[in-house]
KEMAR-187282 format. One record per residue (C-alpha): residue number from 1; chain; x, y, z. Coordinates in nm, 4 decimals, padded with zeros to 6 digits. Each point is the difference from the previous one (the first is absolute). Layout:
+-----+--------+----------+----------+----------+
: num : chaine :       px :       py :       pz :
+-----+--------+----------+----------+----------+
: NUM :      A :        X :        Y :        Z :
...
+-----+--------+----------+----------+----------+
This chain:
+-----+--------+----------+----------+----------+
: num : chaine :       px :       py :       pz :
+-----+--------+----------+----------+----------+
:   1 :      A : -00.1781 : -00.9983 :  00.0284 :
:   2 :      A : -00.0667 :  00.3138 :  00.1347 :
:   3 :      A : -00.1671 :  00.2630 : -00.2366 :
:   4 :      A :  00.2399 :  00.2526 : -00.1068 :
:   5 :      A : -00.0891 :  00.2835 : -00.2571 :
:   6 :      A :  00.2741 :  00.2902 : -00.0132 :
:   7 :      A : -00.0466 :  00.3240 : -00.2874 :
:   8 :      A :  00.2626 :  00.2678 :  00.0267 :
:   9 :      A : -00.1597 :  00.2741 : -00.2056 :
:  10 :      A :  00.2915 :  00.2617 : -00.1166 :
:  11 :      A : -00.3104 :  00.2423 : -00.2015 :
:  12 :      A : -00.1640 :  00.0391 :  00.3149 :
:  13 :      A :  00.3005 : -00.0453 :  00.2840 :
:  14 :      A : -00.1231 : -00.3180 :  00.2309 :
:  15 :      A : -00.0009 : -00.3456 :  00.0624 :
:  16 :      A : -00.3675 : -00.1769 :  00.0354 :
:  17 :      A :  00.0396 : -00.3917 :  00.1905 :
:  18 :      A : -00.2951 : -00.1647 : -00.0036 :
:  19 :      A :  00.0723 : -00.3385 :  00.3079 :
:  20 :      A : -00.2530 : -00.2371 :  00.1423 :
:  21 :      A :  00.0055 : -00.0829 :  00.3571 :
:  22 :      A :  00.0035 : -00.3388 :  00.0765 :
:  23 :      A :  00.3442 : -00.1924 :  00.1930 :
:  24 :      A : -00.0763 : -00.3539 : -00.0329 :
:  25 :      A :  00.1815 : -00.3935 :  00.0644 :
:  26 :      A :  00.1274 : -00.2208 : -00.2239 :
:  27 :      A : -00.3206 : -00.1724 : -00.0760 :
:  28 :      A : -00.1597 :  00.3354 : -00.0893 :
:  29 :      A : -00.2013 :  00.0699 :  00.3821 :
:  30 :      A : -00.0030 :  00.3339 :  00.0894 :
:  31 :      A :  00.1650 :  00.0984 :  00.3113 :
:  32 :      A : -00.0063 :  00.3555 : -00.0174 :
:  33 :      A : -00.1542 :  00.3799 : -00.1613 :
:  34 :      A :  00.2785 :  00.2480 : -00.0235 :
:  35 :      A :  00.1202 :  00.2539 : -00.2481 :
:  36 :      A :  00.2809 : -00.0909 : -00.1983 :
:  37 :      A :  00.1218 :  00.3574 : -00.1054 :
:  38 :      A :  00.2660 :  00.0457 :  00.2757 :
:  39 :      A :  00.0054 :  00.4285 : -00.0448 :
:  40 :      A :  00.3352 :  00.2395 :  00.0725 :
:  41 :      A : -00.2136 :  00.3506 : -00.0551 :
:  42 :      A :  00.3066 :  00.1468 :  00.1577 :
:  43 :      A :  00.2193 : -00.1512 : -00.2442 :
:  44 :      A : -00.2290 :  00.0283 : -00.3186 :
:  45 :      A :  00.0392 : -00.4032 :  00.0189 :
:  46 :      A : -00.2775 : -00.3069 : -00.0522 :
:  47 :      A :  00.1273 : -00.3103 :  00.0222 :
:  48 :      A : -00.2452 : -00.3063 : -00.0963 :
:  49 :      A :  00.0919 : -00.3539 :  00.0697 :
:  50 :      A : -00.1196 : -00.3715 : -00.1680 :
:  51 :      A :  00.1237 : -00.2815 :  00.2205 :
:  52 :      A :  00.1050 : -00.0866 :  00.3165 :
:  53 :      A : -00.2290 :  00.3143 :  00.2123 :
:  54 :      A :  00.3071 : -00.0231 :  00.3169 :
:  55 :      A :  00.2614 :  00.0428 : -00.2712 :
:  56 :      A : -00.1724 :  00.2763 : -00.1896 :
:  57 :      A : -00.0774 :  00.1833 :  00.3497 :
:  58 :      A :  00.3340 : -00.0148 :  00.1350 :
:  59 :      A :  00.1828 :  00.0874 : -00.3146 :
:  60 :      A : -00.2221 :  00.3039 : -00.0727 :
:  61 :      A :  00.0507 :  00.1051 :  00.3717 :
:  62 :      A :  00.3906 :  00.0041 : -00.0090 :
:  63 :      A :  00.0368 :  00.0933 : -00.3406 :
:  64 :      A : -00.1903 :  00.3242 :  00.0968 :
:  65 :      A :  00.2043 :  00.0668 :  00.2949 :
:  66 :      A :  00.3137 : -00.0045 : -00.1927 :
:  67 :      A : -00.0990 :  00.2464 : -00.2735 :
:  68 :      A : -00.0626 :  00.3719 : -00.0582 :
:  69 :      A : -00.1696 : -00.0316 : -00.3123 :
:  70 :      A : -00.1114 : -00.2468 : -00.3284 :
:  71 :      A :  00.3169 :  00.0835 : -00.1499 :
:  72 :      A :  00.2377 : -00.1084 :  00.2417 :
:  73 :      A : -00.2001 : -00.2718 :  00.0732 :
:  74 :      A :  00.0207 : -00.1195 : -00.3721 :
:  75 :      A :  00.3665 :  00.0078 : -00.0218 :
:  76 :      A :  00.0311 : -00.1978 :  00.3125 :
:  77 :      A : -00.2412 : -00.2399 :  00.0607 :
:  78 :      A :  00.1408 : -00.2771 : -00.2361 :
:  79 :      A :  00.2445 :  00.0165 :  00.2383 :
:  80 :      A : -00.1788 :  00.0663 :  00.3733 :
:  81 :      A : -00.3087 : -00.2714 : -00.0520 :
:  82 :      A :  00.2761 : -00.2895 :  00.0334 :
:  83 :      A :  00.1063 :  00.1254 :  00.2967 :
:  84 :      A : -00.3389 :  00.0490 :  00.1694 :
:  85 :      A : -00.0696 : -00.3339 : -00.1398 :
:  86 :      A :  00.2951 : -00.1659 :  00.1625 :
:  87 :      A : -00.0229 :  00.1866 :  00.3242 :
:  88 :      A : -00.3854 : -00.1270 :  00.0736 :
:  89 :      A : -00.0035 : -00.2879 : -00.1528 :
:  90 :      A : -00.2073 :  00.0688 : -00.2760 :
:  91 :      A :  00.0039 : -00.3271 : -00.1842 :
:  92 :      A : -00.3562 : -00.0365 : -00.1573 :
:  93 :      A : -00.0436 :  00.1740 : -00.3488 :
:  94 :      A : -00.1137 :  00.3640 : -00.0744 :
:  95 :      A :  00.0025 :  00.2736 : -00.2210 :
:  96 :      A : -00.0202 :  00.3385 :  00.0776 :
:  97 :      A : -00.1284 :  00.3032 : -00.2644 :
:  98 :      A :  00.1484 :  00.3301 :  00.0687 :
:  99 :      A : -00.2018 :  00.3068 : -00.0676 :
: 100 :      A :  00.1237 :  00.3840 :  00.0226 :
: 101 :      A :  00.0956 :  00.2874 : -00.1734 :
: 102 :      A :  00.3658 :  00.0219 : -00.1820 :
: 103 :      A :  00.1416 :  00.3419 :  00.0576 :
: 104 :      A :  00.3232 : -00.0928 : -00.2061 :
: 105 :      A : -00.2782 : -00.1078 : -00.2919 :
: 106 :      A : -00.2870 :  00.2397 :  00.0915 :
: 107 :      A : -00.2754 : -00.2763 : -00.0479 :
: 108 :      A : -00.1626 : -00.2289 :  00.1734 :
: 109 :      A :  00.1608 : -00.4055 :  00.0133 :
: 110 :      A : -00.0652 : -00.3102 :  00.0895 :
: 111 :      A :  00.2784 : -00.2351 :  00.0321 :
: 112 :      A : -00.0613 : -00.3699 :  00.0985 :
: 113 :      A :  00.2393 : -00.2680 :  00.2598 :
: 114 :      A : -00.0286 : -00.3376 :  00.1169 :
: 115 :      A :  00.1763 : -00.2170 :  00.2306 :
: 116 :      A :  00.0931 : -00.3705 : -00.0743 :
: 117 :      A : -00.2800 : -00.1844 : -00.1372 :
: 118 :      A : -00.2434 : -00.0662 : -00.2750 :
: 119 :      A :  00.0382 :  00.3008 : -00.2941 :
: 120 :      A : -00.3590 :  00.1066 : -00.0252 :
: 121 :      A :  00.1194 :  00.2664 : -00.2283 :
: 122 :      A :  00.0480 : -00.3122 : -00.2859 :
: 123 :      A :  00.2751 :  00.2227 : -00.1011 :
: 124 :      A :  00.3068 : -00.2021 :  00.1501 :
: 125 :      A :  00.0980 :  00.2895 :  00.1927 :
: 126 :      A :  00.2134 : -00.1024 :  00.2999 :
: 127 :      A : -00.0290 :  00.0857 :  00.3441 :
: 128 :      A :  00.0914 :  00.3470 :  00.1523 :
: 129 :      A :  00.0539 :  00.1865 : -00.3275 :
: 130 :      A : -00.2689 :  00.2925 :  00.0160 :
: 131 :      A : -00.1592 : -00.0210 : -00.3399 :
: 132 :      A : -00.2252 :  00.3170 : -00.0960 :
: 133 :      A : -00.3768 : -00.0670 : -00.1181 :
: 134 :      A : -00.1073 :  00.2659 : -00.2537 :
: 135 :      A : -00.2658 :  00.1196 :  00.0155 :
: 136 :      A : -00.2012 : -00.2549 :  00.1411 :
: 137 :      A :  00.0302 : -00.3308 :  00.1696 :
: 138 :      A : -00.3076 : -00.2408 :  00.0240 :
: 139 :      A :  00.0070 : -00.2912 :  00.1929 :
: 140 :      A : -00.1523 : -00.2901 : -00.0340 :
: 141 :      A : -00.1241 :  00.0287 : -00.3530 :
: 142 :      A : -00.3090 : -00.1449 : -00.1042 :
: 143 :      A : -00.0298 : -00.3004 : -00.2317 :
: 144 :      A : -00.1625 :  00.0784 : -00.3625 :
: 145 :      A : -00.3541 : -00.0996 :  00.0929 :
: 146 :      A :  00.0145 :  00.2274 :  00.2847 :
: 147 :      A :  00.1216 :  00.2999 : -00.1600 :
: 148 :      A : -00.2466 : -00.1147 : -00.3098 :
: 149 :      A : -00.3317 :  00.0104 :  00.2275 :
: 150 :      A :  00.0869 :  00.2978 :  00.2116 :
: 151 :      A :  00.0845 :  00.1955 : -00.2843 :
: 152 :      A :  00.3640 :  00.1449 :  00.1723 :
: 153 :      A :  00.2115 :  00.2386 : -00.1848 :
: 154 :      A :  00.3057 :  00.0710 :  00.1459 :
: 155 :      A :  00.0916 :  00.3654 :  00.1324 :
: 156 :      A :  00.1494 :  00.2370 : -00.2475 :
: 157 :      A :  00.2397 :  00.3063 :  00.0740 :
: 158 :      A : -00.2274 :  00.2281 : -00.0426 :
: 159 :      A : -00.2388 : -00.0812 :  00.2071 :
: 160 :      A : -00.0951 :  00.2094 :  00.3046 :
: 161 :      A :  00.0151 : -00.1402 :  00.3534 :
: 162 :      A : -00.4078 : -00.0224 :  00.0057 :
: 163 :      A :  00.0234 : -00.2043 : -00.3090 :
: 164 :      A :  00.2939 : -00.2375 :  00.1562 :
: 165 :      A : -00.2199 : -00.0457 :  00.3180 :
: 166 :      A : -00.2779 : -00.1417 : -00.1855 :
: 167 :      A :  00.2250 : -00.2312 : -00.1989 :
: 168 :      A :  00.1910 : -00.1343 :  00.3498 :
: 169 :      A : -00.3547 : -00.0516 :  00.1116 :
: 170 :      A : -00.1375 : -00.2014 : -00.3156 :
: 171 :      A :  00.3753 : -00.1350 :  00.0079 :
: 172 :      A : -00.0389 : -00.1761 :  00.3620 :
: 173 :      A : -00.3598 : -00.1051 : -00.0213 :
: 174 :      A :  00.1935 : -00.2207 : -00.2905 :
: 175 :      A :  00.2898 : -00.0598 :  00.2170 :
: 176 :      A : -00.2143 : -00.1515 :  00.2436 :
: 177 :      A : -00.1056 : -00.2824 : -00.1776 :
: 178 :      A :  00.3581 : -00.1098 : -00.1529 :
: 179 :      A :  00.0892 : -00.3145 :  00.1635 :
: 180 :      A :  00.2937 : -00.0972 :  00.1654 :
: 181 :      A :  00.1781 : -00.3568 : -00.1295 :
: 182 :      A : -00.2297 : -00.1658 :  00.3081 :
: 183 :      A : -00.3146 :  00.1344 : -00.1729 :
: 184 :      A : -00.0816 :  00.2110 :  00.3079 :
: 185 :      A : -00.0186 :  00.4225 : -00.0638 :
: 186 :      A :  00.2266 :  00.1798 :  00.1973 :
: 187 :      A : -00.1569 :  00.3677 : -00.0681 :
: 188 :      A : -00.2718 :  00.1645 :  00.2506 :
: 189 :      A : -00.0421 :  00.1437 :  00.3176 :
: 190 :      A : -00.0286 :  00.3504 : -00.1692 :
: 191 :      A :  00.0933 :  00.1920 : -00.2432 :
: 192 :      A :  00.1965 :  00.3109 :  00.0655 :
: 193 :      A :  00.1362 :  00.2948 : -00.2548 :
: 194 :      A :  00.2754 :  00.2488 :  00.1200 :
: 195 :      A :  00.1525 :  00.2935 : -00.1740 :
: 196 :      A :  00.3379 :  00.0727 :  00.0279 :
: 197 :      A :  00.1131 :  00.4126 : -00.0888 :
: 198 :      A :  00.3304 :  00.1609 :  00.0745 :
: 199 :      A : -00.2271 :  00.1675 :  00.3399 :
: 200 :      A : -00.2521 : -00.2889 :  00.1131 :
: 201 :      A : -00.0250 : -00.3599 : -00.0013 :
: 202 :      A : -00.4343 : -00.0378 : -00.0165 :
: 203 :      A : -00.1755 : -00.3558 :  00.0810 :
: 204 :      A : -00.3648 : -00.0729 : -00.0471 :
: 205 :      A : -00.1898 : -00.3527 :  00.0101 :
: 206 :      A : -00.1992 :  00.0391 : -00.2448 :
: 207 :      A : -00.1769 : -00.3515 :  00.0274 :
: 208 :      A : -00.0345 : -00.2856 :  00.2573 :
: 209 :      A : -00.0426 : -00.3389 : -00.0980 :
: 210 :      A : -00.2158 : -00.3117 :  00.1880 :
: 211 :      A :  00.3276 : -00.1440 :  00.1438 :
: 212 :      A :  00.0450 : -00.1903 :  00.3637 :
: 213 :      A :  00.2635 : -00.0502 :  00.1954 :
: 214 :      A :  00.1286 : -00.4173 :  00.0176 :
: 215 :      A : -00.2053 : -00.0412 : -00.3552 :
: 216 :      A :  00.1592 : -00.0480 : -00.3456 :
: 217 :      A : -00.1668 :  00.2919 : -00.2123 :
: 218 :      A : -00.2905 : -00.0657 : -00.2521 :
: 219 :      A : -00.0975 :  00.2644 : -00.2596 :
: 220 :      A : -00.3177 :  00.0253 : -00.0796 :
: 221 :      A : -00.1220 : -00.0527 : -00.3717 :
: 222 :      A :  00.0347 :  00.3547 : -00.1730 :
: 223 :      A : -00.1739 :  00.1793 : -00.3276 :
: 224 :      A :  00.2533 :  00.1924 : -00.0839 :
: 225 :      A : -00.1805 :  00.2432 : -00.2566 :
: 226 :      A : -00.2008 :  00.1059 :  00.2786 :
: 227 :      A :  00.3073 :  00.0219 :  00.2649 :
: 228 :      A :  00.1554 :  00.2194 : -00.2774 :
: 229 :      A : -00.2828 :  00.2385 : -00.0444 :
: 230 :      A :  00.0292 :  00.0853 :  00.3849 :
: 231 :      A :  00.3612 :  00.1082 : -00.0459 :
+-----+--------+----------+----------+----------+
C-alpha cells in the first residue's frame, strides 16, 4: 500500500509525485527506507512503483534501457513489461506509473500498468494495457472520516506546483494512517515530493517520520487544524 500521489499539470508544464518511503513484509514490518521515484533525467522519464519493490526495480531498470524517450516507451511497453517479466521471473504483483513529457501530444502524461494480480485501480483494467491517468492519480484514498477531519480537497488544474506540494503533503500525512485489510499502516519512513519538467527531474524530503526498522509503523494522534495551518 505504498503512497502514491501523481498531478500532471498541463497550465504550468510538470508532473509533481508526492511517495513515502517505507518497503515493508507481509505482516506490515518495515525492512527498508528507500525512494520509490526510480528517475530517467536523461530520458525526461519517472517511473513510480506500488507492489512487489524487486519487480518495480527491475522493470523500471530495463524498461529504461530499451527506450529513447516517454513516447516510445508508451507505445511499447504493453508489449516489453511481459517480456521482462517472463525473462526474470517476475511473478509477484506490481504496478508501475509512467511519468514524462509527450512530444507527439506536447503535455505532460501519466499512464498507468500492472502485471498479473489484484486490480488496485477498481477499474477492471487488465494486465499490461497502459492506461493513462489524467491529470492526477491518488493512491490509496482516504476513507470519508479521514478526508472529513483533515479537511482534504483534492488538487485542481489550476493549481501551481507550490500549491500541489502542499496538498501531496496534507495528502500523505492522511495516507499514512489508511489501513491495510490486516489493520496495520503501510505509509512512513518519509515523505518525499519530486518535480518532473521537460529539463529536470527535482526530489526533496520534505518530512521524516518516527519510523524503525523491524517495527510495524504507529502514527501518532494528529490535530489536523493545526497540521494544516503549518502548510
Amino acid at each position: 500500500m505504498t503512497a502514491t500521489n501523481v498531478f500532471a499539470s498541463e497550465r504550468h508544464a510538470c508532473i509533481v509525485i508526492g511517495t513515502d518511503a517505507a518497503s515493508y513484509d507481509d505482516k506490515g514490518t518495515v525492512l527498508a527506507f528507500r525512494s520509490k521515484v526510480h528517475a530517467f533525467p536523461e530520458l525526461g522519464i519517472a517511473i513510480v512503483g506500488r507492489g512487489n519493490a524487486f519487480g518495480i526495480d527491475t522493470a523500471s531498470r530495463e524498461l529504461a534501457v530499451r527506450y529513447g524517450g516517454f513516447d516510445e516507451m508508451i507505445s511499447h511497453v504493453s508489449g516489453e513489461l511481459p517480456r521482462i517479466v517472463e525473462r526474470f521471473d517476475l511473478n509477484r504483483p506490481f504496478e508501475l506509473i509512467l511519468c514524462g513529457f509527450s512530444n507527439a501530444r506536447n503535455r505532460p502524461e501519466i499512464f498507468w500498468i500492472r502485471t498479473p494480480g489484484p486490480d488496485s485501480s477498481g477499474q477492471g483494467l487488465q494486465p499490461f494495457v497502459a492506461f493513462p491517468q489524467m491529470p492526477f492519480l491518488l493512491a490509496p484514498w482516504p476513507n470519508d472520516e479521514l478526508i472529513t477531519a483533515s479537511g482534504y480537497v483534492e488538487p485542481s488544474p489550476n493549481d501551481s506546483p507550490k500549491r500541489i506540494e502542499r496538498n501531496f503533503r496534507l495528502l500523505l500525512e492522511i495516507q499514512r494512517r489508511v489501513l491495510a485489510d490486516d489493520g496495520v499502516p503501510r505509509v512512513g519512513g518519509w515523505a518525499e515530493i519530486t518535480r518532473l519538467t521537460r529539463e529536470t527531474i527535482t526530489s526533496q524530503i520534505v518530512h521524516q517520520w518516527d519510523d524503525h526498522l523491524g517495527e510495524q509503523m504507529h502514527p501518532a494522534p494528529i490535530l489536523w487544524s493545526a497540521f494544516n495551518r503549518k502548510l
